[in-house]
DRENDO-1510 file (C-alpha; in Angstrom, 1 decimal, always signed):
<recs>
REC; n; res; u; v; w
REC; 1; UNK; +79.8; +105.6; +122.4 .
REC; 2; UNK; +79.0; +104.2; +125.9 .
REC; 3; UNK; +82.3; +103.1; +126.8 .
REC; 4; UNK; +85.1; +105.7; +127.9 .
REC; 5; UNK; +88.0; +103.9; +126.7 .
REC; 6; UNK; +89.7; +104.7; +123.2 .
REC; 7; UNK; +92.0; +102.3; +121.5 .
REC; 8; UNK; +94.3; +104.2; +119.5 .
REC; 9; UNK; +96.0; +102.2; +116.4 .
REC; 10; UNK; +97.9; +103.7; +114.0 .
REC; 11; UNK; +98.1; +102.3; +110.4 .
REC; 12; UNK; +101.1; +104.3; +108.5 .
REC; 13; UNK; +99.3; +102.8; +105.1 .
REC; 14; UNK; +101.6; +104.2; +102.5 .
REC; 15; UNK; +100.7; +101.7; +99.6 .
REC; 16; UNK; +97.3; +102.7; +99.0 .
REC; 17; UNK; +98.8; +105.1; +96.5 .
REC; 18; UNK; +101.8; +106.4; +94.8 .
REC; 19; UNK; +102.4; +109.8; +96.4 .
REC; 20; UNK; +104.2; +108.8; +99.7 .
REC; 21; UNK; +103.6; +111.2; +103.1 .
REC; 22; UNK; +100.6; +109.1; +105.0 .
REC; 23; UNK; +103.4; +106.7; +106.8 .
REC; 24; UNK; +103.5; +109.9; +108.8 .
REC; 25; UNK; +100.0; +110.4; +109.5 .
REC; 26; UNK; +100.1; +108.4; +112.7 .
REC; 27; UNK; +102.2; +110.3; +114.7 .
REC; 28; UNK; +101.4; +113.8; +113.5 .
REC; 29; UNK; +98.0; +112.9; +114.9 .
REC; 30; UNK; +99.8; +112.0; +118.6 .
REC; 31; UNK; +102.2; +115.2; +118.0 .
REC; 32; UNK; +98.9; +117.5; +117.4 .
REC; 33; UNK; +97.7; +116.5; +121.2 .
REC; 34; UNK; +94.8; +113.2; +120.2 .
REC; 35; UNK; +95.7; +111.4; +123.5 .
REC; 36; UNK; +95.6; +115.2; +125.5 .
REC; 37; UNK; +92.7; +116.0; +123.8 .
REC; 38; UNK; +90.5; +112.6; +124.6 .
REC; 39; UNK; +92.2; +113.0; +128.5 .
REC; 40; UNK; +91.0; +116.4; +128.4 .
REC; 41; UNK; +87.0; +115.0; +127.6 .
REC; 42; UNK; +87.1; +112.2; +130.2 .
REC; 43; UNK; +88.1; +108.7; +127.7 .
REC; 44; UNK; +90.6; +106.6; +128.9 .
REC; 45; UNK; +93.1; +106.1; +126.0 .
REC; 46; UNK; +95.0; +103.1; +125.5 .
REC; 47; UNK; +97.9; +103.8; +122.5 .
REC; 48; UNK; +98.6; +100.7; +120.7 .
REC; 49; UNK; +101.2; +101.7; +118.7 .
REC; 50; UNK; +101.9; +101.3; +114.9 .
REC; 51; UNK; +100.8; +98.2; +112.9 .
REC; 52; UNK; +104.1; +96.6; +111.8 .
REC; 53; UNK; +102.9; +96.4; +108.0 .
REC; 54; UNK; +104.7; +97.1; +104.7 .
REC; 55; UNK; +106.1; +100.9; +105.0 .
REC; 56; UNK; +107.4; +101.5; +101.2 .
REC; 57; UNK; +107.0; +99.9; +97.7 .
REC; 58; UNK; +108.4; +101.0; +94.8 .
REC; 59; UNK; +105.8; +103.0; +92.3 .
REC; 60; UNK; +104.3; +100.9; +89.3 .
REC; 61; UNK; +103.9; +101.8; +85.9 .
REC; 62; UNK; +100.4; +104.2; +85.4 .
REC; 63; UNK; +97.6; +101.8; +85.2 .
REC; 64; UNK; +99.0; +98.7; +86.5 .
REC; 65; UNK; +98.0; +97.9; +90.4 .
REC; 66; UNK; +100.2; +99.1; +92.9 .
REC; 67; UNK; +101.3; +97.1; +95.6 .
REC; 68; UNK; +99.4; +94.4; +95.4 .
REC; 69; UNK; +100.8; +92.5; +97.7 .
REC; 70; UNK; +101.6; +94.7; +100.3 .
REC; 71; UNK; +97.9; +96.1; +100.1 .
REC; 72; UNK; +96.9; +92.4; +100.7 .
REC; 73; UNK; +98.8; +92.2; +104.3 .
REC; 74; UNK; +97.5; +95.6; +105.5 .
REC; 75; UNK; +94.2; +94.5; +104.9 .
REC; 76; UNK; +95.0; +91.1; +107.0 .
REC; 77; UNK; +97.0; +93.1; +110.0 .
REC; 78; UNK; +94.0; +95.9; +110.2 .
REC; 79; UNK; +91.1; +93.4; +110.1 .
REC; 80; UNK; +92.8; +91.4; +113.2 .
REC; 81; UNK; +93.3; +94.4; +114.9 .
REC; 82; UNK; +90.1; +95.8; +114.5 .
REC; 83; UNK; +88.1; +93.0; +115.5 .
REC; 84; UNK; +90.0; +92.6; +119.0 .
REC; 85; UNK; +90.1; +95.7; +119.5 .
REC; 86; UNK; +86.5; +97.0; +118.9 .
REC; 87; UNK; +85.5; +94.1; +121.4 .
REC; 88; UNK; +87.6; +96.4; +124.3 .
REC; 89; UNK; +87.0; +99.9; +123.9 .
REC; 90; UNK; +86.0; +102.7; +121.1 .
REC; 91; UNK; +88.9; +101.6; +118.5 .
REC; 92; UNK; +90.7; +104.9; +116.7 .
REC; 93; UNK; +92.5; +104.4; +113.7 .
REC; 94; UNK; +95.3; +106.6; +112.7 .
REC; 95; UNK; +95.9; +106.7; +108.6 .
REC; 96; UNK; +97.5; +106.2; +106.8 .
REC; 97; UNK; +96.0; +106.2; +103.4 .
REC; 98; UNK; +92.2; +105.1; +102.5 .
REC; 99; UNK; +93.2; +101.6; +102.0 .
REC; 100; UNK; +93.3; +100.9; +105.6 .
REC; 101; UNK; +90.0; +100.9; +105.5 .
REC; 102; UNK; +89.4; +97.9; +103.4 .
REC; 103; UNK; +90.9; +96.0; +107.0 .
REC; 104; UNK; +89.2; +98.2; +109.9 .
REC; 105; UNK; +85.9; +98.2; +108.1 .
REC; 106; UNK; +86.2; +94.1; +107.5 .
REC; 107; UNK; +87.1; +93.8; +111.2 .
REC; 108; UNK; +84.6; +95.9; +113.2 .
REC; 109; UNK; +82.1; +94.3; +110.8 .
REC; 110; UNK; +82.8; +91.0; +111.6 .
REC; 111; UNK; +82.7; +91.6; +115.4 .
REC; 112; UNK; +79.2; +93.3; +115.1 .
REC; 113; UNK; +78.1; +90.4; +113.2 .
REC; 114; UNK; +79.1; +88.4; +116.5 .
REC; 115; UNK; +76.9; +90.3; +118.2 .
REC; 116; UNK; +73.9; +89.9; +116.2 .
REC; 117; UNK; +73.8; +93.7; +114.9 .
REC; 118; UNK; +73.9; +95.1; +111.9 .
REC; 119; UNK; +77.1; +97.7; +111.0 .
REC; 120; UNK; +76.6; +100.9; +109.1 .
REC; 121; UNK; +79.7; +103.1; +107.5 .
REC; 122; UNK; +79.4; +106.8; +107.2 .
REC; 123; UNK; +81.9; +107.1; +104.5 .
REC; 124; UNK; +82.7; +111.4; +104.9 .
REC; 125; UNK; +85.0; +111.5; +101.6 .
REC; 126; UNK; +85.0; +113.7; +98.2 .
REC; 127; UNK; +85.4; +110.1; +96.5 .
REC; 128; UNK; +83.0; +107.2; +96.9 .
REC; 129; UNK; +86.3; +104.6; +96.5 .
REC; 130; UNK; +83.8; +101.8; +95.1 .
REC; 131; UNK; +86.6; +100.9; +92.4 .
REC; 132; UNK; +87.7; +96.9; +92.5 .
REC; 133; UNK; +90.7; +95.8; +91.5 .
REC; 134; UNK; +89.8; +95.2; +87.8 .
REC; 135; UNK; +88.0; +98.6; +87.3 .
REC; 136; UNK; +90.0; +100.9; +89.4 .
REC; 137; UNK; +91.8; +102.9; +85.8 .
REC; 138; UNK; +94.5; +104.5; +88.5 .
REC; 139; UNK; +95.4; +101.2; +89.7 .
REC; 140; UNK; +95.3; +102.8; +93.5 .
REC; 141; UNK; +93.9; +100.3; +95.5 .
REC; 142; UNK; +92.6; +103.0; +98.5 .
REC; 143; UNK; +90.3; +104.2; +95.7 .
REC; 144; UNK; +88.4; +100.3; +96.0 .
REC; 145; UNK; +87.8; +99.7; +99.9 .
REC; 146; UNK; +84.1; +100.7; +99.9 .
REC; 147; UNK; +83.9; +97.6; +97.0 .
REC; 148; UNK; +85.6; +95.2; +99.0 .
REC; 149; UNK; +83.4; +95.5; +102.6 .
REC; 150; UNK; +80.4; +95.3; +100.4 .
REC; 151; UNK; +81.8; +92.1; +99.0 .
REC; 152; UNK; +81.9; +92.9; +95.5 .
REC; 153; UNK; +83.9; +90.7; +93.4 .
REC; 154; UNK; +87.9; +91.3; +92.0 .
REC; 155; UNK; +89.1; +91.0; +95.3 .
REC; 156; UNK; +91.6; +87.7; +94.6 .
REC; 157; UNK; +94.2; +87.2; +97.0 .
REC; 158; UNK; +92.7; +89.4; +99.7 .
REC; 159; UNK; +91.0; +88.2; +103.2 .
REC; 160; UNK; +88.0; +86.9; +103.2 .
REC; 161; UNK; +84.8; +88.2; +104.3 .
REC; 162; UNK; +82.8; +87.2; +107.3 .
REC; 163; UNK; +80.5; +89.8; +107.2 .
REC; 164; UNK; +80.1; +91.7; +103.9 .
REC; 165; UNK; +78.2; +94.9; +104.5 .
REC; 166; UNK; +75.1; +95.7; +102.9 .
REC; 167; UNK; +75.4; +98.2; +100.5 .
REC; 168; UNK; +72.0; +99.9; +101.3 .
REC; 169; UNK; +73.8; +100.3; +105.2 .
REC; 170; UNK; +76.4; +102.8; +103.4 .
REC; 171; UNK; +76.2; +106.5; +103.4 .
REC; 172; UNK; +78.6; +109.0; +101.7 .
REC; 173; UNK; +78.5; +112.7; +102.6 .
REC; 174; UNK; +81.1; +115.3; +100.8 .
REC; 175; UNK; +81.0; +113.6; +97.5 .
REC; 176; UNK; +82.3; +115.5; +94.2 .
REC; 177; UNK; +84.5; +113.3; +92.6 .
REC; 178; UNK; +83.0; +110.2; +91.8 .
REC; 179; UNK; +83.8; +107.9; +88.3 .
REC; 180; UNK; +80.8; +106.8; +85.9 .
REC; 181; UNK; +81.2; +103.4; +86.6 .
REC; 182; UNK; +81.1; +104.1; +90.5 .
REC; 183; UNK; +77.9; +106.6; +90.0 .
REC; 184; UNK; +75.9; +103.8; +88.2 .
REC; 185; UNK; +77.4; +101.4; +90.9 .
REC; 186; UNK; +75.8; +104.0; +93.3 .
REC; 187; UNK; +72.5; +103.9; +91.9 .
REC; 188; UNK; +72.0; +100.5; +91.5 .
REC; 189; UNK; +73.2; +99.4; +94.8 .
REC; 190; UNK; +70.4; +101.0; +97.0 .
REC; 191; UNK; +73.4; +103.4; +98.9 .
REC; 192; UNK; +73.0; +106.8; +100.0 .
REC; 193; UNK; +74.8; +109.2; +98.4 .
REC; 194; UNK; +75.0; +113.1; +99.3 .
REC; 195; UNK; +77.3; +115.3; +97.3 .
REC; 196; UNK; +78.1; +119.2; +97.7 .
REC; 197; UNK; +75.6; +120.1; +95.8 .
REC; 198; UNK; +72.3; +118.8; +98.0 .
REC; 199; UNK; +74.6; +120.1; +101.1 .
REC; 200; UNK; +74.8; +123.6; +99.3 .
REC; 201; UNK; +71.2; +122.8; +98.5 .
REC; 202; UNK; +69.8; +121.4; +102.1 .
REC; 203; UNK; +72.0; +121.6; +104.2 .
REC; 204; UNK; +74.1; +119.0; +106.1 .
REC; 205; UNK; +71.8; +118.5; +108.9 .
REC; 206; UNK; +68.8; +117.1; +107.8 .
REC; 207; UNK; +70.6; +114.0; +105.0 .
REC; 208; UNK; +73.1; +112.9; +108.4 .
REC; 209; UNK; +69.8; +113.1; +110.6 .
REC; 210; UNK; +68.1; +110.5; +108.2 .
REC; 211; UNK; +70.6; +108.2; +108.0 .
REC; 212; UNK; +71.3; +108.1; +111.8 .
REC; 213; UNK; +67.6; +107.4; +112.4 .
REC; 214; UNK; +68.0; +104.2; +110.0 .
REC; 215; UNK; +71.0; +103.1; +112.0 .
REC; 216; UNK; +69.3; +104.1; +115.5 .
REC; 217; UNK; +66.0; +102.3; +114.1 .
REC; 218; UNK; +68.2; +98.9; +113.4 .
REC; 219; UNK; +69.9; +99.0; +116.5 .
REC; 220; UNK; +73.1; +99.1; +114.4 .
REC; 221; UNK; +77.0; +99.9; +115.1 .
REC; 222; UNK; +78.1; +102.7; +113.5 .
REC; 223; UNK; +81.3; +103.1; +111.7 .
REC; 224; UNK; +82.6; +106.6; +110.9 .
REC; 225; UNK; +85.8; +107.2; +107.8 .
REC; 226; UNK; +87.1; +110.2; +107.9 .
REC; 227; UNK; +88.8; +111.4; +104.9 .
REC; 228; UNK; +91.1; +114.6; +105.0 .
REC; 229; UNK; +90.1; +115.0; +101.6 .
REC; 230; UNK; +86.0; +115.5; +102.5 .
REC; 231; UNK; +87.0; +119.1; +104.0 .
REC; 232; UNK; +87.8; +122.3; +101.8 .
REC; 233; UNK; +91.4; +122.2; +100.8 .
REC; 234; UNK; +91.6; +125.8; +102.2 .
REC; 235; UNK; +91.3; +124.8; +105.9 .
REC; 236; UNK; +93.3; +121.3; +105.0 .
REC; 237; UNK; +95.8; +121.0; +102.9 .
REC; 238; UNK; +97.7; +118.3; +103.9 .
REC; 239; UNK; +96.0; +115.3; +101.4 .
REC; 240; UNK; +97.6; +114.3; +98.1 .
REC; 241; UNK; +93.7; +114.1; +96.6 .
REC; 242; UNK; +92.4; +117.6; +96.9 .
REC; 243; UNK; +89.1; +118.4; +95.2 .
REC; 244; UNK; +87.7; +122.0; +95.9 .
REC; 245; UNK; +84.2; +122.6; +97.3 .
REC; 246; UNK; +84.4; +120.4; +100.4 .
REC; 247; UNK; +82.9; +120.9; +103.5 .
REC; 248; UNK; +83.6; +123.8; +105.7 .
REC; 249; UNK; +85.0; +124.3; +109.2 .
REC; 250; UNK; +81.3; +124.5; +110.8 .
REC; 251; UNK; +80.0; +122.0; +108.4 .
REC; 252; UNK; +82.2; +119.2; +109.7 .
REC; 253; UNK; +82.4; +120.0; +113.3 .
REC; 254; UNK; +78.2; +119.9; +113.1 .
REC; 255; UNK; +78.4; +116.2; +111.7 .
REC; 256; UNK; +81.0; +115.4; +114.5 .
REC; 257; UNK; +78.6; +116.9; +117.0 .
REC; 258; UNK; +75.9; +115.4; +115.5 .
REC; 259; UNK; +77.4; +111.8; +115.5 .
REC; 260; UNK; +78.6; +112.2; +118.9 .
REC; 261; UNK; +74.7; +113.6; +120.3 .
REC; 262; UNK; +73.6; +110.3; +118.7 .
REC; 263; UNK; +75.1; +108.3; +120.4 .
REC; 264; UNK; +75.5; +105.2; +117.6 .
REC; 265; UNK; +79.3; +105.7; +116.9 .
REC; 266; UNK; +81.2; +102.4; +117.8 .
REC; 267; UNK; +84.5; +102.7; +115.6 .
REC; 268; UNK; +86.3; +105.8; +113.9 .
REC; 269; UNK; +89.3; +105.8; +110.7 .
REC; 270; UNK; +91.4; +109.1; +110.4 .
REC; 271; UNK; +92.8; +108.8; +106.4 .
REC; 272; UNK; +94.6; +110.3; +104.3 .
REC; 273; UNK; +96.7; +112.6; +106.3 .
REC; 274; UNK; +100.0; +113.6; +104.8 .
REC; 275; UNK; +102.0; +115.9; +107.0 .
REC; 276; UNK; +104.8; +116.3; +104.0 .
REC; 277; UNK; +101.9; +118.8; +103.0 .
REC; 278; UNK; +100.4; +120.6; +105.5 .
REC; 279; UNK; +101.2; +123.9; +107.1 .
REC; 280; UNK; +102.6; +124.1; +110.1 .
REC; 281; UNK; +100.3; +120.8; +111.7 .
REC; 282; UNK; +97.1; +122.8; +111.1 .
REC; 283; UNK; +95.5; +119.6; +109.3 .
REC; 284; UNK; +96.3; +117.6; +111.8 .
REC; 285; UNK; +95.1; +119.6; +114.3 .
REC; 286; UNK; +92.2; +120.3; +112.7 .
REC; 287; UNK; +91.3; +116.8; +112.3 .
REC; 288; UNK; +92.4; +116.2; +116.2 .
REC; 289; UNK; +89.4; +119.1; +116.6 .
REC; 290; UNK; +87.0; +117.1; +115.0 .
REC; 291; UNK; +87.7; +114.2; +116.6 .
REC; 292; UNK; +87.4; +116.4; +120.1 .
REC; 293; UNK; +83.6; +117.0; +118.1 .
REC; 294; UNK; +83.1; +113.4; +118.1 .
REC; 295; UNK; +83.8; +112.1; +121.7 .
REC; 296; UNK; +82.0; +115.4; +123.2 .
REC; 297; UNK; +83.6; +118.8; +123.3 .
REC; 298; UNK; +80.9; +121.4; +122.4 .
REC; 299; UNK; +81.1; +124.6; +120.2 .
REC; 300; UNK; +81.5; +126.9; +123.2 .
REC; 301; UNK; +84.3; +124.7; +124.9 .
REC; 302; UNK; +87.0; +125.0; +121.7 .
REC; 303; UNK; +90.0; +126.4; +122.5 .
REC; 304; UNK; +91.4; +129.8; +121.0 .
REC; 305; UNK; +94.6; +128.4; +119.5 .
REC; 306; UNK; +97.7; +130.6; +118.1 .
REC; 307; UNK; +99.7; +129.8; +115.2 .
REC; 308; UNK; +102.3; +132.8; +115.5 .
</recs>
């Protein structure tokens, strides 16, 4: 995180899934103060604007893939976008569902690869999304982007990869809903996998501290996905995949802090964000506070905000 620019890029992803809201997501996060915030710390923020991808698709039938097709050209636009921008400043991406994610992650990979370092993801989600195309049972293609930057096969029609990340270079923190197939994928594929229960355990502290040591030890790029869904519905509603138990207010805004005392962060996605169901922005601001956690604002410099 050396450089003080931010490259902000939304990504209104809306095909990821069936329940429609995240084409929102992009400019609730510039509504709930991202650019004011970032000012406010000392980045330079450059806003460029909303990918011009596929914004609706009719639902298919249970089962069957949805938009296919459309999925396909996200993945192309973000993975173009990524790599230029990453190259430029600290690239932001605004979600937009999880599927956006199968292009940024593609795209900052294959930029670190041109560098001659290695990229790590910190994948901070209640779902490990390692489904492919011909395993996902949903048919909800942001449930398969952790698959596809790890190169695993099913992927037909999509980009292809430069620079596949190794599987043993992802870490997922917040897990509690994770499919059979996925948790054997898990435990054959050398990833690092911390659910609720070694957090409740543990802690939080001492599972990120380890795997920001491998990354600082590599001399690796870091890539942070943020999914609404990895916090507590209670404090963030506004995410058609709620699972209860995630993590809580002081729990995320420690990893933030964390990420942002090492150092490592090179690229950040904000997913999932549905402002059809939040309450009154407070998800959205929430995550803008998080963000604040990432790129520097400390525990005693948070703002007392009123919701009346």
């Amino acid at each position: 995180m050396r450089t003080q620019k931010c490259i902000l890029i939304g990504a209104g992803m809306d095909c990821g899934k069936r329940r429609r809201g995240c084409l929102m997501g992009p400019d609730a996060y510039r509504t709930a103060g991202l650019i004011d915030t970032l000012g406010d710390l000392g980045w330079q923020t450059e806003d460029r604007g909303n990918l011009p991808g596929p914004t609706w698709v009719a639902d298919t039938p249970p089962g069957e893939l949805h938009a296919l097709s459309e999925t396909i050209t996200w993945t192309r636009l973000l993975s173009e976008a990524a790599q230029a921008a990453i190259g430029q400043g600290f690239p932001i991406f605004l979600g937009g569902d999880h599927a956006l994610s199968l292009g940024t992650v593609a795209g900052v990979s294959a930029h670190a690869a041109g560098q001659d370092r290695p990229l790590f993801v910190l994948w901070l989600d209640a779902h490990p999304d390692i489904n492919t195309p011909t395993t996902t049972l949903s048919g909800n293609l942001h449930g398969t982007p952790v698959a596809y930057i790890t190169g695993q096969a099913g992927f037909d029609g999509f980009p292809t990869l430069t620079a596949p990340v190794p599987p043993e270079n992802i870490c997922f923190i917040g897990l509690r809903s994770v499919d059979a197939s996925e948790r054997n994928f898990i435990a054959q594929s050398g990833m690092t996998a911390i659910d609720m229960r070694q957090i409740d355990e543990h802690g939080i502290a001492a599972p990120l501290s380890a795997f920001l040591a491998r990354v600082a030890t590599a001399g690796g790029m870091l890539h942070v996905s943020l999914d609404v869904d990895f916090l507590e519905p209670a404090i963030a509603p506004a995410v058609g995949t709620t699972v209860p138990g995630g993590a809580t207010f002081r729990e995320a805004h420690l990893v933030m802090e964390m990420l942002h005392d090492s150092g490592l962060v090179s690229s950040l996605d904000l997913v999932e964000l549905n402002p059809f169901l939040d309450d009154r922005g407070r998800t959205a601001s929430l995550m803008v506070d998080l963000t604040a956690s990432l790129f520097g604002r400390r525990v005693f410099d948070r703002p007392t905000r009123s919701h009346s």
